[in-house]
Backbone bond lengths (Angstrom), bond angles and torsions (degrees), N, CA, C in turn:
res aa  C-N    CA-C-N  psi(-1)  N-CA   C-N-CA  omega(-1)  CA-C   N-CA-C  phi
1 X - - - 1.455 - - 1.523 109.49 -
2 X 1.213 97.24 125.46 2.206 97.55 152.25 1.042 117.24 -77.46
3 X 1.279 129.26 143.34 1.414 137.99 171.85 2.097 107.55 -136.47
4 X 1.095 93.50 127.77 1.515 85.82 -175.98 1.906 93.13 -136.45
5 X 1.131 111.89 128.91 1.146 148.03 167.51 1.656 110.41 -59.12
6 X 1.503 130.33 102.72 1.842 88.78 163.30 1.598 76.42 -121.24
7 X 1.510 88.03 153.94 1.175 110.51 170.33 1.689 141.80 -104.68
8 X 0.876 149.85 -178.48 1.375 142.35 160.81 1.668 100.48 -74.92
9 X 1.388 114.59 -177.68 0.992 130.13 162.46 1.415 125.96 -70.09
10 X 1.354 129.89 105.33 1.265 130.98 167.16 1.472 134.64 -112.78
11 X 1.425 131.26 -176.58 1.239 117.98 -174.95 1.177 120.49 -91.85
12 X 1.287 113.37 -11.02 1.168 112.01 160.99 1.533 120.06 -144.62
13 X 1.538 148.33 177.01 1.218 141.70 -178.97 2.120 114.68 -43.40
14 X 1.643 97.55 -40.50 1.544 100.60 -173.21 1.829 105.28 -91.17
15 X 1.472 100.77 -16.00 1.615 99.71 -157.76 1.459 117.17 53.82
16 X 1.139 116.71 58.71 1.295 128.70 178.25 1.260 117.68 -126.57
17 X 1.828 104.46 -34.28 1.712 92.00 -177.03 1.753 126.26 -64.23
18 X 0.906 106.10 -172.35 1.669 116.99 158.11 1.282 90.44 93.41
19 X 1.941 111.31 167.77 1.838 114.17 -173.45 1.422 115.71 -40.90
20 X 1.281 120.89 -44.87 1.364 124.24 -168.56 1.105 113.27 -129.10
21 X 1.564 106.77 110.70 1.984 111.40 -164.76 1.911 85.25 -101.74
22 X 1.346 92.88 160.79 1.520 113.88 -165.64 2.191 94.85 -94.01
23 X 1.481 82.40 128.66 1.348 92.37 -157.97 2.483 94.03 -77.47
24 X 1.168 102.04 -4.92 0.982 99.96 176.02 1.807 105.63 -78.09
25 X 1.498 118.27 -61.67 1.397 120.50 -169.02 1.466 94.86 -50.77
26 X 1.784 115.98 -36.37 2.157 99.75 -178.47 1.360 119.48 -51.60
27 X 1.559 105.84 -30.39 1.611 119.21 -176.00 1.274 87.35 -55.11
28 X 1.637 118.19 -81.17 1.741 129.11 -146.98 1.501 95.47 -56.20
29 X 1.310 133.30 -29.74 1.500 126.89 -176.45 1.508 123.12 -51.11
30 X 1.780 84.80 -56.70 1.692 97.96 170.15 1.451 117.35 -69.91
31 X 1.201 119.24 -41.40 1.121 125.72 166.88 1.527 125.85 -27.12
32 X 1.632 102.51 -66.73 2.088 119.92 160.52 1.061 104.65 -44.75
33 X 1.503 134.51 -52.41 1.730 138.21 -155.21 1.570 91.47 -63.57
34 X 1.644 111.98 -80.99 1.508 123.96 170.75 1.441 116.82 -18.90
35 X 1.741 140.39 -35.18 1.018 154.17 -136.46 1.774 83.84 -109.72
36 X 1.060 110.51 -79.43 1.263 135.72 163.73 1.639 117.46 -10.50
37 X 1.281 103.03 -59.78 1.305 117.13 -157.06 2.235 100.07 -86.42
38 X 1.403 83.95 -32.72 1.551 98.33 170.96 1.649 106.05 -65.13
39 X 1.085 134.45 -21.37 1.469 126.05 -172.44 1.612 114.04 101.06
40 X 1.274 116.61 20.37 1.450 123.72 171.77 1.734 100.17 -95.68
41 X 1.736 91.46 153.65 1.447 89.77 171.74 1.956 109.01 -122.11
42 X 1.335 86.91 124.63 1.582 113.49 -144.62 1.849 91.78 -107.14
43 X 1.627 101.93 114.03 1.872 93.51 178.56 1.674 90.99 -119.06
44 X 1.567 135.95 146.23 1.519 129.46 151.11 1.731 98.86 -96.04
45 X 0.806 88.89 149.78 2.031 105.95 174.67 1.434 106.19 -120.93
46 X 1.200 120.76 136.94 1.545 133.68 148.42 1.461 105.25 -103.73
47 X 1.883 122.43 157.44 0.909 124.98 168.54 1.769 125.07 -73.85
48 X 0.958 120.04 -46.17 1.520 149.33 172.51 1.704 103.30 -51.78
49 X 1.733 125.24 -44.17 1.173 138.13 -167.90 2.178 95.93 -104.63
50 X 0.903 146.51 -46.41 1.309 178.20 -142.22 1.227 141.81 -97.86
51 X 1.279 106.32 -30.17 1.821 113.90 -151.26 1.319 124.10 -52.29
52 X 1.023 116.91 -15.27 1.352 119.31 -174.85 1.713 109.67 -90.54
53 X 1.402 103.60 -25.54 1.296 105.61 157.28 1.576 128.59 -21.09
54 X 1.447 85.81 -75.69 1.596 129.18 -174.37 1.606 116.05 -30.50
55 X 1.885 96.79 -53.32 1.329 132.16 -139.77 1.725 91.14 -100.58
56 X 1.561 108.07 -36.40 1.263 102.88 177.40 1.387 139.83 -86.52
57 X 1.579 103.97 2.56 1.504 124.99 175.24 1.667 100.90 -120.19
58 X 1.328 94.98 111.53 1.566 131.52 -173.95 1.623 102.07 -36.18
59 X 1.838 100.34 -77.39 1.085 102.02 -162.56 2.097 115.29 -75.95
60 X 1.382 105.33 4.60 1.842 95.85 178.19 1.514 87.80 -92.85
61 X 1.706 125.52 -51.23 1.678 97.05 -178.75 1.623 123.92 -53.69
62 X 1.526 112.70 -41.10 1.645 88.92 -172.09 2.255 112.20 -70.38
63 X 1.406 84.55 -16.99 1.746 79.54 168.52 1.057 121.84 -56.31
64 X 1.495 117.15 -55.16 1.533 134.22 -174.00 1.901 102.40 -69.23
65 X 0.888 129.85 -57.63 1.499 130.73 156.62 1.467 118.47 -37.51
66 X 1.393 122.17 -37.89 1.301 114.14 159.53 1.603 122.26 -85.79
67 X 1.371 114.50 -53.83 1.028 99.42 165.37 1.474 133.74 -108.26
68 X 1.263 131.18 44.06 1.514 131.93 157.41 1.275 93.36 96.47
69 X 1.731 114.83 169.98 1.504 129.75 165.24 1.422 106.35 -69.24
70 X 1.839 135.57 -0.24 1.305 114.79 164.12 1.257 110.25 -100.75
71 X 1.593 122.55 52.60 1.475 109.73 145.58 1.277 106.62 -99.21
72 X 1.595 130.66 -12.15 1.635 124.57 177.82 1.089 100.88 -58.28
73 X 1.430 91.64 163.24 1.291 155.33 -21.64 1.700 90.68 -57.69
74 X 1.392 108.55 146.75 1.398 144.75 171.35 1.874 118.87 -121.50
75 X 1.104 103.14 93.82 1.854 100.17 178.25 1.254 96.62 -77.02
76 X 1.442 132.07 143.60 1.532 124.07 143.08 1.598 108.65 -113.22
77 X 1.278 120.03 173.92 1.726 137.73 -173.17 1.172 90.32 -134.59
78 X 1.384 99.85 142.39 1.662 100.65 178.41 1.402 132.87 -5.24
79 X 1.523 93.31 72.30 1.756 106.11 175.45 1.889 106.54 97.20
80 X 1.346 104.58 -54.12 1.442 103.90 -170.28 1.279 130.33 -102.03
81 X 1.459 128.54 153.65 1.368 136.68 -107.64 1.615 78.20 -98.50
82 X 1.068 138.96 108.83 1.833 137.60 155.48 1.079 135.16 -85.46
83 X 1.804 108.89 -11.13 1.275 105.07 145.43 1.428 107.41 174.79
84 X 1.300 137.96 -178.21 1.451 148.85 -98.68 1.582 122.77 -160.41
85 X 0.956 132.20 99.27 1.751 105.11 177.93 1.294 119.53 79.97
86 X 0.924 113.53 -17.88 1.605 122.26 -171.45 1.530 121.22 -167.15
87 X 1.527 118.17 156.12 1.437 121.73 -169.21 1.197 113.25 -83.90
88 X 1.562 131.89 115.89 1.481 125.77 -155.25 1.964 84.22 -88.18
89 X 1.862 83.97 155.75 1.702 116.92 166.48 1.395 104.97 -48.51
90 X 1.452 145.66 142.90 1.046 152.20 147.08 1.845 118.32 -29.54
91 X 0.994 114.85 -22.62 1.809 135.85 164.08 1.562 126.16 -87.99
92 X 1.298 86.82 -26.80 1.527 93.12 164.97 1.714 117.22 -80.60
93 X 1.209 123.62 -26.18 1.495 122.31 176.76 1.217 112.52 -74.79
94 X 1.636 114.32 -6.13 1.524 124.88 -178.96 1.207 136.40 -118.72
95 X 1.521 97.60 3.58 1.662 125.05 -175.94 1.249 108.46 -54.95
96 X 1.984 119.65 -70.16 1.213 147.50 -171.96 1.771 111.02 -48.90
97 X 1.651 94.39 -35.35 1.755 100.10 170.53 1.458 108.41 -48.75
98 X 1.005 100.70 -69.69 1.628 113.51 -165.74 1.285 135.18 -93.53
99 X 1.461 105.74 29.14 1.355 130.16 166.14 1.356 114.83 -86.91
């Protein structure tokens, strides 16, 4: 599987640094590593670091064009959009498989 991450804008690639790192991006961190380590090929995108990313997957630009930079974070699975606004559960990138 591909899985590509885009993200909002952060301060850094993980959004983790600074006094108080967001205990959600630690989830999605381990989460990529775990992904990773399973034999998936796992990319995160920022816009600012990225853009062509963005621009080259059809369906996250016309999302983000329709609805603004607050639909990031956007996961996709091979190509398609799995979820929205928020960092999906590790089961959720695997639901659509096995349906």
């Amino acid at each position: 599987m591909k899985i590509d991450f885009f993200d909002p804008e952060m301060c850094c690639s993980t959004g983790v640094c600074g006094t108080s790192p967001d205990p959600e991006l630690i989830r999605v961190g381990e989460m990529v590593e775990m992904l990773k380590t399973d034999g998936h090929t796992v990319a995160r995108h920022m816009m600012s670091r990225d853009s062509a990313a963005f621009a080259s997957n059809k369906r996250v630009y016309e999302t983000m064009m329709k609805q603004g930079l607050t639909v990031l974070p956007i996961v996709t699975v091979d190509g398609e959009i799995r979820s929205m606004g928020r960092y999906p559960q590790m089961d959720e990138l695997f639901a659509a498989r096995e349906s």
